[in-house]
ZADREN-396144 format. One record per atom (N, C-alpha, C): residue in one letter; x, y, z. Coordinates in Angstrom, 3 decimals. Layout:
N
r=A&u=X&v=Y&w=Z
...
! end
This chain:
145
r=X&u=11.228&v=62.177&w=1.816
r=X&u=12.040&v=60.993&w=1.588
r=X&u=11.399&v=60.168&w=0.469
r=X&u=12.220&v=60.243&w=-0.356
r=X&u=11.779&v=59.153&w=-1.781
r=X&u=11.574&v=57.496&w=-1.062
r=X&u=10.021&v=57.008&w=-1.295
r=X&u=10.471&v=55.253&w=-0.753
r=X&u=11.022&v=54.736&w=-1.597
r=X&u=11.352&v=53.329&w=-1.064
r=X&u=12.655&v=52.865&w=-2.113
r=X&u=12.942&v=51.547&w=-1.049
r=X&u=13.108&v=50.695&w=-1.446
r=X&u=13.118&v=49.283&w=-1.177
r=X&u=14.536&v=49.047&w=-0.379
r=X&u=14.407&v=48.703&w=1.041
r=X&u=15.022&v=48.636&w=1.906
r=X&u=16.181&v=46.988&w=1.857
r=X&u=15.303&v=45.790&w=1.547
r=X&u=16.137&v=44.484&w=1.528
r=X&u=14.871&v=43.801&w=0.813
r=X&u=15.421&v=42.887&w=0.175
r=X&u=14.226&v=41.647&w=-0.450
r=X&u=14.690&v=40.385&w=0.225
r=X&u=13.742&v=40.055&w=0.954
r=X&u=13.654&v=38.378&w=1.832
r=X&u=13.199&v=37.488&w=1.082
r=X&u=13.645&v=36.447&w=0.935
r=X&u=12.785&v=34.824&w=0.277
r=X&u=12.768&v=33.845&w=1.377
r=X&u=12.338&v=32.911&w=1.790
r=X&u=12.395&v=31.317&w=2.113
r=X&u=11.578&v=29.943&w=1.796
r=X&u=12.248&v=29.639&w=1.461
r=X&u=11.885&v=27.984&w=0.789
r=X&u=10.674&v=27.281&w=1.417
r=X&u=10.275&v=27.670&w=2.949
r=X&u=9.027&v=27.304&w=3.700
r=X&u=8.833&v=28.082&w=4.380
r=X&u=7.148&v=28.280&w=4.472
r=X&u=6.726&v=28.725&w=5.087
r=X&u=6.503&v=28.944&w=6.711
r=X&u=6.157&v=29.912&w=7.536
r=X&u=6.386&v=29.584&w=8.977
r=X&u=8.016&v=30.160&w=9.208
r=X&u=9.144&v=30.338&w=8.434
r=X&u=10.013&v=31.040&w=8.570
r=X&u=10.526&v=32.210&w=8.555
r=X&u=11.509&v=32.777&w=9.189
r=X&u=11.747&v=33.904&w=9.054
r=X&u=12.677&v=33.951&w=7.311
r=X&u=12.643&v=34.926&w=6.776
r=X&u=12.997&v=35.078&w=5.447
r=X&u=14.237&v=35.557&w=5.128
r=X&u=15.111&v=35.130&w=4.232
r=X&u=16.069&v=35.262&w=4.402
r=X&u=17.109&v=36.482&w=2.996
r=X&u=17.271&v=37.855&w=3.578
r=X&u=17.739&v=38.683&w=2.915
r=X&u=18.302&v=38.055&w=1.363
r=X&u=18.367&v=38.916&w=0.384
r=X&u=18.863&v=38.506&w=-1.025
r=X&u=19.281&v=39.574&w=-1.496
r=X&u=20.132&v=39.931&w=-3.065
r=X&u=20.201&v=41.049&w=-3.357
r=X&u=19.265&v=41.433&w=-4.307
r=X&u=18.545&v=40.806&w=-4.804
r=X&u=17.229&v=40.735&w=-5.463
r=X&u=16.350&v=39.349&w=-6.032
r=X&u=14.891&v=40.149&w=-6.106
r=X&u=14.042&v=39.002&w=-6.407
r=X&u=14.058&v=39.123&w=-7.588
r=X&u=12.922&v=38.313&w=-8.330
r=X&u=12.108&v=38.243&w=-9.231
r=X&u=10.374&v=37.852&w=-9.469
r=X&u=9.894&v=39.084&w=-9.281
r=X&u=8.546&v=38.864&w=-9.559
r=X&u=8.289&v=38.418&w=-10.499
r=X&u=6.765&v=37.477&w=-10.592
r=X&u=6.307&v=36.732&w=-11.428
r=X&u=4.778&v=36.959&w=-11.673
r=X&u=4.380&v=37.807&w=-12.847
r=X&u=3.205&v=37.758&w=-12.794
r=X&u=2.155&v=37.044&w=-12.078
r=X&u=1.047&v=37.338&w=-11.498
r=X&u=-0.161&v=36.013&w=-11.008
r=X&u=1.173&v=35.098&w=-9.963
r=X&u=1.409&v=35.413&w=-9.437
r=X&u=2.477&v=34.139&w=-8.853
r=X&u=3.075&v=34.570&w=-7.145
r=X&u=3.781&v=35.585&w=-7.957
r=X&u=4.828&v=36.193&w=-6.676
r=X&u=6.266&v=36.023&w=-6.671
r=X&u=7.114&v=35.731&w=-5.661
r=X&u=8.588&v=36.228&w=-5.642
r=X&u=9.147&v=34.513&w=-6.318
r=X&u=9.526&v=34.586&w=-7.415
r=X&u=10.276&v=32.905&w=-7.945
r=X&u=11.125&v=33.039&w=-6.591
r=X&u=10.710&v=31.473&w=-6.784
r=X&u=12.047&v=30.905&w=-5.357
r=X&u=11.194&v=31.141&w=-4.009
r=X&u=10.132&v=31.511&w=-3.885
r=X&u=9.829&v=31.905&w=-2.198
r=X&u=8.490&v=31.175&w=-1.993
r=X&u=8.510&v=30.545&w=-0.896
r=X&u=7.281&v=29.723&w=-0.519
r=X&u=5.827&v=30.252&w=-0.493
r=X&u=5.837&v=31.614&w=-0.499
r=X&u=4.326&v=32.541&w=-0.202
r=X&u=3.802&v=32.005&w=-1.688
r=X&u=4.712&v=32.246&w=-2.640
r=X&u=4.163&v=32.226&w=-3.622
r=X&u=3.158&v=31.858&w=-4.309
r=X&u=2.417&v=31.738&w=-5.664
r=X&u=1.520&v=30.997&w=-6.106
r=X&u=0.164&v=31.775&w=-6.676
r=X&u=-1.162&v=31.609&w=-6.786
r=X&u=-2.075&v=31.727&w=-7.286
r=X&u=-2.756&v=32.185&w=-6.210
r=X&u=-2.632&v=33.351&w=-5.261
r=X&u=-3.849&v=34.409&w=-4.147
r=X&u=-3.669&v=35.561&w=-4.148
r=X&u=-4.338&v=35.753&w=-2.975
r=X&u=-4.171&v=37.328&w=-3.570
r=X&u=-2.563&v=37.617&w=-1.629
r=X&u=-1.894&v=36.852&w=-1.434
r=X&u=-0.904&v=37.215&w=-0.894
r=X&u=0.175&v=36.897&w=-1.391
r=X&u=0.555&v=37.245&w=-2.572
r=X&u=1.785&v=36.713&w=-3.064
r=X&u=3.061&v=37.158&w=-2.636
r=X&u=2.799&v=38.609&w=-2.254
r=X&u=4.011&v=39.475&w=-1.650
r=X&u=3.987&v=40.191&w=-0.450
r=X&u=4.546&v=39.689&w=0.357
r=X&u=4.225&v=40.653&w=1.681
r=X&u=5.510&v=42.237&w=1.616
r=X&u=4.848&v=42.742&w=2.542
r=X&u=5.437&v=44.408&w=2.706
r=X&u=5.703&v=44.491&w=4.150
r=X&u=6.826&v=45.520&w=4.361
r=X&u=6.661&v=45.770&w=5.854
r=X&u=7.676&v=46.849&w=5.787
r=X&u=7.046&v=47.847&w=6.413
r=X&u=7.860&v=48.984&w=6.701
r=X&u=9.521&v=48.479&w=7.519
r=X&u=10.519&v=49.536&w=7.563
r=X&u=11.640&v=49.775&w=8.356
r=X&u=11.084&v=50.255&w=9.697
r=X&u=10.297&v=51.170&w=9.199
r=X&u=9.970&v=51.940&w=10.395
r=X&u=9.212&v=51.096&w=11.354
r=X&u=8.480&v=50.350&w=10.612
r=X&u=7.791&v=49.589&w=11.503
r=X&u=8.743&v=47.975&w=12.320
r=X&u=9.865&v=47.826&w=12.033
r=X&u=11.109&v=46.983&w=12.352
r=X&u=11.742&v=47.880&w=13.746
r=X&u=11.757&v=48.866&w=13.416
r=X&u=12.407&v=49.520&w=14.356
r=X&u=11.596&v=50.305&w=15.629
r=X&u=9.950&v=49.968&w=15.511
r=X&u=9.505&v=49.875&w=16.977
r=X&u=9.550&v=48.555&w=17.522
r=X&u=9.732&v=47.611&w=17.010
r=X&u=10.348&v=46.133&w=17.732
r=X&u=11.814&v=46.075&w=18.427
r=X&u=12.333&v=46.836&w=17.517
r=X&u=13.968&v=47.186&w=18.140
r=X&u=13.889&v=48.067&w=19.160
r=X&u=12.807&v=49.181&w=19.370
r=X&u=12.378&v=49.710&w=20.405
r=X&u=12.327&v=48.811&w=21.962
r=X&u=11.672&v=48.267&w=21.344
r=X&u=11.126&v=47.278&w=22.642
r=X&u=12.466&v=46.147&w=23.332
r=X&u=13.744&v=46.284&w=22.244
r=X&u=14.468&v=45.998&w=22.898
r=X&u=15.031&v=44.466&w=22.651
r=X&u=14.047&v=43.788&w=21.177
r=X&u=14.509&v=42.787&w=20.203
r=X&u=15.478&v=43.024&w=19.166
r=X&u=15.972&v=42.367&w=18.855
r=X&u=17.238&v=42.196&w=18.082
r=X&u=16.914&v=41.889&w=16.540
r=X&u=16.064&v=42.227&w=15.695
r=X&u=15.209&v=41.816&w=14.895
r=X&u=15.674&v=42.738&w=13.381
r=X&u=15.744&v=42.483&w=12.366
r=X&u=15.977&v=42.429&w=10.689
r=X&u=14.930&v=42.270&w=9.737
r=X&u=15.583&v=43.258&w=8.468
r=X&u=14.616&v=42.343&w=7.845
r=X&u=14.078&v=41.209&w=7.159
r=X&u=13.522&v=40.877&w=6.998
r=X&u=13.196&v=39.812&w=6.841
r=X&u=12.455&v=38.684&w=7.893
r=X&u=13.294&v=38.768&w=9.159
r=X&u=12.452&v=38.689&w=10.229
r=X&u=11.026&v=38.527&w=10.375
r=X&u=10.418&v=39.067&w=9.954
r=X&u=8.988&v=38.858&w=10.126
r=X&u=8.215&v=38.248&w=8.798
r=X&u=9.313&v=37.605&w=8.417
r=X&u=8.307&v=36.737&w=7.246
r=X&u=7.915&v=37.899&w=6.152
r=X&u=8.690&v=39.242&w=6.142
r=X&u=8.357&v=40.024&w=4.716
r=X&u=8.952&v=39.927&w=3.390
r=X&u=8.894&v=40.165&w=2.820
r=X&u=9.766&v=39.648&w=1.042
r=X&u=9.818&v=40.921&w=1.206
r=X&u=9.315&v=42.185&w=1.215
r=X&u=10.262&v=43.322&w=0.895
r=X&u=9.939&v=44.565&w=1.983
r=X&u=11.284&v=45.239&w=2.073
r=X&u=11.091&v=45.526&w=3.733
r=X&u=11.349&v=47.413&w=2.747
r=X&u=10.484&v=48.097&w=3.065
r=X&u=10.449&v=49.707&w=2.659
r=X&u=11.168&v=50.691&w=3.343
r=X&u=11.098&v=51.740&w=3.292
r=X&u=11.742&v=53.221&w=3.630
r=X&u=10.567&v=54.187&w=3.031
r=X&u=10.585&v=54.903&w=4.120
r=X&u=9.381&v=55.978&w=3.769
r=X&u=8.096&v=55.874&w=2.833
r=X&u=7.298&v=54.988&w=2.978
r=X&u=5.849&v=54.811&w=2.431
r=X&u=5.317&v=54.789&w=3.624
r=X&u=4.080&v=55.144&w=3.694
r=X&u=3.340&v=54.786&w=5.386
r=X&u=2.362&v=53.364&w=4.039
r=X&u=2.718&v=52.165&w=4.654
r=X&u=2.247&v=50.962&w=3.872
r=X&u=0.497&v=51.142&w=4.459
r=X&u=0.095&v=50.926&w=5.752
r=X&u=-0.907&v=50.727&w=6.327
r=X&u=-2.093&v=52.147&w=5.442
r=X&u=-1.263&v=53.261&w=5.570
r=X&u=-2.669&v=54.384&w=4.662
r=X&u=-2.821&v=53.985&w=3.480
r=X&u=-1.903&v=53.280&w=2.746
r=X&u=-2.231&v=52.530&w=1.078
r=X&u=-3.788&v=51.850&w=1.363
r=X&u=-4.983&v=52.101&w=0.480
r=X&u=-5.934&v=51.635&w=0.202
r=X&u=-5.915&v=50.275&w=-0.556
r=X&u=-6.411&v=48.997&w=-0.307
r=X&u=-6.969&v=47.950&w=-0.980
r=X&u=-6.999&v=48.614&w=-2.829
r=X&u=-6.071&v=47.585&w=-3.479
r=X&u=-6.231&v=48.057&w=-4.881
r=X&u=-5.147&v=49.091&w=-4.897
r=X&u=-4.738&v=49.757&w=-4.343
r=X&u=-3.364&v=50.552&w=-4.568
r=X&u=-2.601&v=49.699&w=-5.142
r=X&u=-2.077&v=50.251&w=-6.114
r=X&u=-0.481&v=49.852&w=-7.483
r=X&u=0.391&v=50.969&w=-7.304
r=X&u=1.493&v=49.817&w=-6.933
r=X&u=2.833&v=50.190&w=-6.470
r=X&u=3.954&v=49.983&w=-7.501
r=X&u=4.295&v=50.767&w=-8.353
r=X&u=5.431&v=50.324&w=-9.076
r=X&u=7.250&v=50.417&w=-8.303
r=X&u=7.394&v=48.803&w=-8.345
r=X&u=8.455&v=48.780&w=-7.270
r=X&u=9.389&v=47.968&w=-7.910
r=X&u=10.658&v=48.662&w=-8.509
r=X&u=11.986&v=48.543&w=-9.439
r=X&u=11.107&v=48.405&w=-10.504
r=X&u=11.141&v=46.986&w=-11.559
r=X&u=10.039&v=46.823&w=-12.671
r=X&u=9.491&v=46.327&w=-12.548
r=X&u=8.922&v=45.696&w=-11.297
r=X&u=7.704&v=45.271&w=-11.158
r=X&u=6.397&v=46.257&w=-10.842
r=X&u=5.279&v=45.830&w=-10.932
r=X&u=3.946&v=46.652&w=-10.553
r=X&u=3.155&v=45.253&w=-9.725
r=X&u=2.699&v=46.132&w=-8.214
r=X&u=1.654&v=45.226&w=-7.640
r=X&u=0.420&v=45.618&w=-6.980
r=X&u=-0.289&v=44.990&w=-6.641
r=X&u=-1.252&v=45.971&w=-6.358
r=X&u=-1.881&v=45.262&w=-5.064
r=X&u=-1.864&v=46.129&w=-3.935
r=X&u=-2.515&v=46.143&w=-2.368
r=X&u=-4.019&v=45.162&w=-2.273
r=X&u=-3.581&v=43.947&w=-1.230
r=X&u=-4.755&v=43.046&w=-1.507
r=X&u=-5.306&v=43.050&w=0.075
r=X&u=-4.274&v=43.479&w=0.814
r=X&u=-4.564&v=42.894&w=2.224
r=X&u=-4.131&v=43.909&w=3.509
r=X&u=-4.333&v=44.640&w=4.285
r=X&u=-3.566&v=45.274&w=5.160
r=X&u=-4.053&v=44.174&w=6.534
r=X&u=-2.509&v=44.175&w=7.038
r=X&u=-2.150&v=43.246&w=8.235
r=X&u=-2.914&v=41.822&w=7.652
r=X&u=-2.887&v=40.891&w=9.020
r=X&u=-3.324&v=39.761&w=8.748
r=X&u=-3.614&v=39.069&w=10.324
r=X&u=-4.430&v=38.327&w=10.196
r=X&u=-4.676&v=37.512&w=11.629
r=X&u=-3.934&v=36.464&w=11.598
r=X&u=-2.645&v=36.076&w=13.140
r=X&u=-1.885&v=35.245&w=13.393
r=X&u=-2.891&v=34.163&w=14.367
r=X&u=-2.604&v=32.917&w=13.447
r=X&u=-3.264&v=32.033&w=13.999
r=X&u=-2.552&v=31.634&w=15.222
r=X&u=-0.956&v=31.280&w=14.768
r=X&u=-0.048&v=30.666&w=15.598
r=X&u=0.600&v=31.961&w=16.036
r=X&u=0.959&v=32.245&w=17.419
r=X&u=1.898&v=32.984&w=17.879
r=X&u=3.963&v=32.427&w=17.684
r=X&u=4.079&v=33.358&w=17.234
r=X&u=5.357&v=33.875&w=16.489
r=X&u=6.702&v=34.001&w=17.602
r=X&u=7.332&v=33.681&w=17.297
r=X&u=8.620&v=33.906&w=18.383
r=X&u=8.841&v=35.218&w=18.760
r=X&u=8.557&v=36.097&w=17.968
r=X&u=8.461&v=37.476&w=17.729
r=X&u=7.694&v=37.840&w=19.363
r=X&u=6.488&v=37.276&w=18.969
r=X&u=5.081&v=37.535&w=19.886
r=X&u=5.762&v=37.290&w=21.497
r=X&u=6.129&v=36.036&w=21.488
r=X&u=7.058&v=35.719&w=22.651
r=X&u=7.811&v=36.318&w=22.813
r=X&u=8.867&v=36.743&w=22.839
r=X&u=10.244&v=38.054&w=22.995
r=X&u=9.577&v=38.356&w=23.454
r=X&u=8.260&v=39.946&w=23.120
r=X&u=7.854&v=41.225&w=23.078
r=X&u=6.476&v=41.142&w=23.549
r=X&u=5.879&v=39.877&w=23.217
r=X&u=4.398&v=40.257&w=23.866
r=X&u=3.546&v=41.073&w=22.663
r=X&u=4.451&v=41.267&w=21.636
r=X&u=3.396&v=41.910&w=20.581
r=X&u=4.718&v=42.195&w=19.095
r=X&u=3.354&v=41.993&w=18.094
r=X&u=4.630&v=41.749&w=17.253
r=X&u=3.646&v=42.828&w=15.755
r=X&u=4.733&v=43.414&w=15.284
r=X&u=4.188&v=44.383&w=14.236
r=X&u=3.280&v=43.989&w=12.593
r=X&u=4.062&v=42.752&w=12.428
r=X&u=3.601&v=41.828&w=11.031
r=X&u=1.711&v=42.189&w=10.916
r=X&u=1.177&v=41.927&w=11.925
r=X&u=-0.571&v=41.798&w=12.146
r=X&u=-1.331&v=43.173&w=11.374
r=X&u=-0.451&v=44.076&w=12.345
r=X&u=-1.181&v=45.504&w=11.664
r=X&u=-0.280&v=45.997&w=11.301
r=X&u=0.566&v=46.014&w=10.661
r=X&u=1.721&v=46.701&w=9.981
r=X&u=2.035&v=46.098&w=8.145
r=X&u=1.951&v=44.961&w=8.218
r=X&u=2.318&v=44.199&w=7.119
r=X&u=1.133&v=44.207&w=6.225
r=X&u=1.715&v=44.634&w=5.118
r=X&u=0.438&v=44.455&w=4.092
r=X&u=0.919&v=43.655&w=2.789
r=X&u=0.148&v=42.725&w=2.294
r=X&u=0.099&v=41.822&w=0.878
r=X&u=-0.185&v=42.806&w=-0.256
r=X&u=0.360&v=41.829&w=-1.109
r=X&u=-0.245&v=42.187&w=-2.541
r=X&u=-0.041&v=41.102&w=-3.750
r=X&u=-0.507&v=41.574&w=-4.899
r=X&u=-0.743&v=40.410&w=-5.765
r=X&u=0.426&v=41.790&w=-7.150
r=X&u=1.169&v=40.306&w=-7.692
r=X&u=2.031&v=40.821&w=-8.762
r=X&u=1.254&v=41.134&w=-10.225
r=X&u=0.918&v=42.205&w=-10.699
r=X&u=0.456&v=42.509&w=-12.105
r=X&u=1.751&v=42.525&w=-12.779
r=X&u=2.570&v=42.857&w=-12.629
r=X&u=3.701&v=43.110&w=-13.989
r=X&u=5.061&v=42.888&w=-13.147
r=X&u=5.342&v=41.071&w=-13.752
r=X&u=6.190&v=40.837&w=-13.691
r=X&u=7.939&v=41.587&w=-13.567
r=X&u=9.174&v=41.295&w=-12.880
r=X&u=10.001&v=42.289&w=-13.245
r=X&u=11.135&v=42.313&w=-11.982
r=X&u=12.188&v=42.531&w=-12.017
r=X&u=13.189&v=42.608&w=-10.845
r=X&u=13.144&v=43.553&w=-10.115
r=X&u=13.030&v=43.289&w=-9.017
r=X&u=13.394&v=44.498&w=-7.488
r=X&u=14.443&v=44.024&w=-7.103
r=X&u=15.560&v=44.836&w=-6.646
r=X&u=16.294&v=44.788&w=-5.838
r=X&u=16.817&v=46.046&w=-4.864
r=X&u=17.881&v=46.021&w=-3.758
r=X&u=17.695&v=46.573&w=-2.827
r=X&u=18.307&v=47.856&w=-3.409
r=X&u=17.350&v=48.948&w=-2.933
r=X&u=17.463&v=50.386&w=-2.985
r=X&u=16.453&v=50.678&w=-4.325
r=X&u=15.748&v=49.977&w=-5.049
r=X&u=14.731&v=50.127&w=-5.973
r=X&u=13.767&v=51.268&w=-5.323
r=X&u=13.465&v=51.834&w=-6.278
r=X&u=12.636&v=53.197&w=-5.979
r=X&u=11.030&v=52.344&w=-5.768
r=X&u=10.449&v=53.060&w=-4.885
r=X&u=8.789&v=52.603&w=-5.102
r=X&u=7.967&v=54.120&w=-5.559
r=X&u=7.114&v=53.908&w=-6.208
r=X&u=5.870&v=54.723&w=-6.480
r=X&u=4.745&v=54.682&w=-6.400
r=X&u=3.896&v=55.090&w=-6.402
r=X&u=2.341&v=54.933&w=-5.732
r=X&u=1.826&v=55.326&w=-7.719
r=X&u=1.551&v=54.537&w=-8.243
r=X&u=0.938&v=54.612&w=-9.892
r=X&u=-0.597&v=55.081&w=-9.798
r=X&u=-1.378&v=55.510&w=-8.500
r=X&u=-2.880&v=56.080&w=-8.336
r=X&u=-3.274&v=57.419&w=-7.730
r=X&u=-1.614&v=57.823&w=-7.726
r=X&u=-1.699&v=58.430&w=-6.773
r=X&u=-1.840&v=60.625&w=-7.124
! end
């Protein structure tokens, strides 16, 4: 299965669930224009598998993407085996792997439903090198690979 970009999420603040688009715009050093993650770290863009959406739907939540606070939701990459420093060329943008999962300070509505929620060890960041539009069904590539 070719990966290839499932939906692109934005929201205006943070702490929200994100809200589907038909495409972004990456911004060098920055992240998605228009989306609150954004800015000057090394999490400018979050990731999150389908596959990994749909062991939450397992469990019997009603859950999308975007849902978990991801800006771009995949099809066939395993995100979590990507190494730190992996460059992803995804539509015309290029980014490169800063973070796998993340520690939830605050528990998530998510967490409540289910008792466990995928974003932690599933979701991985990255930082934008080359500016450029994704939108949905954009091919991804692994550029190290």
């Amino acid at each position: 299965m070719t990966p290839t970009v499932v939906a692109v999420c934005i929201s205006k603040e943070k702490g929200q669930r994100k809200t589907p688009v038909d495409a972004v715009e990456l911004k060098e050093n920055h992240g998605i224009v228009g989306d609150a993650h954004a800015g000057d770290w090394h999490r400018q863009v979050s990731l999150l598998a389908t596959e990994s959406i749909a062991k939450m739907r397992a469990l019997g939540l009603d859950v999308d993407s975007g849902d978990f606070a991801e800006n771009i939701t995949t099809r066939g990459l395993d995100l979590v085996a990507l190494p730190i420093g992996t460059r992803l060329a995804v539509g015309d943008a290029v980014i490169e792997v800063t973070q796998i999962g993340k520690e939830c300070h605050n528990r998530c509505a998510i967490f409540y439903q289910a008792g466990d929620c995928v974003m932690p060890k599933e979701g991985i960041f990255a930082r934008v090198i080359k500016g450029g539009t994704v939108s949905v069904g954009a091919l991804i590539c692994r550029l190290d690979a």
